[in-house]
RODO-2510 file (C-alpha; in nm, 4 decimals, decimal comma):
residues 105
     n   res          X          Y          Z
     1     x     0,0000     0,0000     0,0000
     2     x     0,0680     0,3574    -0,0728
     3     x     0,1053     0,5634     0,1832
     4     x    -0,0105     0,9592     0,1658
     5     x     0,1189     1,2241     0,3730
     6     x    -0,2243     1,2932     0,5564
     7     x    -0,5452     1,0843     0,5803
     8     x    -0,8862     1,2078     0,6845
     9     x    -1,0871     1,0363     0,9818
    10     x    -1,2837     0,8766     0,7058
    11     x    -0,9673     0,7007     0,5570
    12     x    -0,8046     0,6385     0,8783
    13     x    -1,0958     0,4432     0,9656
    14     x    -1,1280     0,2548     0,6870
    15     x    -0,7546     0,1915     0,6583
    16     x    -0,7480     0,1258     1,0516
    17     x    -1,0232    -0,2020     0,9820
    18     x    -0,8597    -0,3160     0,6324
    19     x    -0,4709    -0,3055     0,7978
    20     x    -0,5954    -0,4727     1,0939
    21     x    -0,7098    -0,7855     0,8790
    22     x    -0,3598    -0,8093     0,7316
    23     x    -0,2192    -0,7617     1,0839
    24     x    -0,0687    -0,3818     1,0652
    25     x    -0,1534    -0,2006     1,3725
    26     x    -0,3081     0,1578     1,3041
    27     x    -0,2004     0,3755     1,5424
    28     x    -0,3681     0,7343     1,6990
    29     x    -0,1141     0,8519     1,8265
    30     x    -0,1520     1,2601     2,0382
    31     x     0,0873     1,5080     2,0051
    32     x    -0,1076     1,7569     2,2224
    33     x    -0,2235     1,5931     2,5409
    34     x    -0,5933     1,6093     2,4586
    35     x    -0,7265     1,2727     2,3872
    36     x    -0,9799     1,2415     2,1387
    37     x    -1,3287     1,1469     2,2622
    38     x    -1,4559     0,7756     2,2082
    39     x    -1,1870     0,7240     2,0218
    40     x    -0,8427     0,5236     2,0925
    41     x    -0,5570     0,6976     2,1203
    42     x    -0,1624     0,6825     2,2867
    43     x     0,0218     0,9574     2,3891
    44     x     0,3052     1,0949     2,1952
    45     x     0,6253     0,8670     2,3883
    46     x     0,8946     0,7513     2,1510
    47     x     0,9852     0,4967     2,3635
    48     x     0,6484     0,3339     2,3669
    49     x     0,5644     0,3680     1,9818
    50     x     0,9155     0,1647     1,9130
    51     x     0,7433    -0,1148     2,1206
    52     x     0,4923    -0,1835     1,8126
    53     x     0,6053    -0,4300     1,4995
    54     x     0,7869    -0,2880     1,2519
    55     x     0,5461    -0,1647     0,9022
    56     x     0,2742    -0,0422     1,2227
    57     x     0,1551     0,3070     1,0941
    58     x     0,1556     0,5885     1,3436
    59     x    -0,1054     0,8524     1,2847
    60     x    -0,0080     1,1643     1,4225
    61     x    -0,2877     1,4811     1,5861
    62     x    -0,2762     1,8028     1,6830
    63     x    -0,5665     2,0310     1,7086
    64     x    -0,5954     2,1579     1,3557
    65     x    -0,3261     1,9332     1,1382
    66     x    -0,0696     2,1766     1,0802
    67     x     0,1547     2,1087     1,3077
    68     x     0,1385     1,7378     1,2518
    69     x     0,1572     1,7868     0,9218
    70     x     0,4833     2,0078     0,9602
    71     x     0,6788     1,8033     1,1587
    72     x     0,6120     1,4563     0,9428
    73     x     0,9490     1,5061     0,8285
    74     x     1,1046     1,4762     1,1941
    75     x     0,8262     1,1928     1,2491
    76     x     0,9411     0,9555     0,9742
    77     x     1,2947     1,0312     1,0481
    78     x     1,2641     0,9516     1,4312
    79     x     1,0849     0,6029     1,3463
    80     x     1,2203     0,5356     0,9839
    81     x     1,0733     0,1391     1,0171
    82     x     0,7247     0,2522     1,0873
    83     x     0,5055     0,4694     0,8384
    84     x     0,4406     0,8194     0,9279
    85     x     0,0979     0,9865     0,8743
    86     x    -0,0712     1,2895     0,9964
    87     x    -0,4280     1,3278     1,0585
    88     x    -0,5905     1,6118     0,8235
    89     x    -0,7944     1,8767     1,0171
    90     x    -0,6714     1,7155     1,3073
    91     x    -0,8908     1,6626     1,6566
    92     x    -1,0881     2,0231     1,5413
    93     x    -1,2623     1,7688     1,2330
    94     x    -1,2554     1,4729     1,4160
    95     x    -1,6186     1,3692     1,4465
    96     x    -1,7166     1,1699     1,7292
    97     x    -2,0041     0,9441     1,6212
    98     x    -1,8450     0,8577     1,2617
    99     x    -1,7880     0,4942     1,1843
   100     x    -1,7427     0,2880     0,8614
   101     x    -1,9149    -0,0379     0,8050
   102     x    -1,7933    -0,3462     0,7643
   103     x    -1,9016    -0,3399     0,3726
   104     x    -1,7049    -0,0409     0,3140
   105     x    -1,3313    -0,1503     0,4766
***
C-alpha cells in the first residue's frame, strides 16, 4: 500500500479495519495531550511507539493538522521502520459518532 502524507478520519478508519485484517496495527497517536473522545488513542512517547512491529503506521494529531503535518518530516525520520501519517484537520474535524461499516473496509 501507498502511503499519503495525511489521511482524513474517514480514511483512517477505513484503513485502521482493512490493515488490521492483514495484521498492521493503526495507530492514533496525540501530540497535544488532549485525547480524542470515544476514540483510541496513545500519547506521543517515543519509547512506547518503538514497542509496536515494525510496518505499524503511526497517525499523528494536533488540534488543527498543521503542526502534525509540519513536523512529518522529523516523524518519519525519528521512526524510519514505521510509516508516518498525519491526521488532516486534526482533533478540530474529528467527528465523534463517525464509523465505517464493515461493507465499506
Amino acid at each position: 500500500m501507498k502511503y499519503p502524507n495525511e489521511w482524513t478520519q474517514k480514511e483512517f478508519l477505513l484503513n485502521k479495519k482493512k490493515l488490521a485484517k492483514e495484521g498492521v496495527d493503526v495507530v492514533l497517536v496525540d501530540t497535544i495531550l488532549s485525547p480524542i473522545e470515544k476514540a483510541e488513542t496513545i500519547t506521543y512517547n517515543p519509547y512506547e511507539l518503538k514497542q509496536y512491529k515494525k510496518g505499524s503506521v503511526f497517525v499523528f494529531y494536533c488540534d488543527t493538522g498543521k503542526a502534525s503535518l509540519n513536523r512529518l518530516k522529523e516523524y518519519k525520520e525519528k521512526f524510519p521502520d514505521y510509516v508516518c501519517i498525519s491526521l488532516k484537520g486534526g482533533r478540530g474535524y474529528w467527528r465523534t459518532n463517525m464509523m465505517v461499516l464493515d461493507d465499506e473496509a
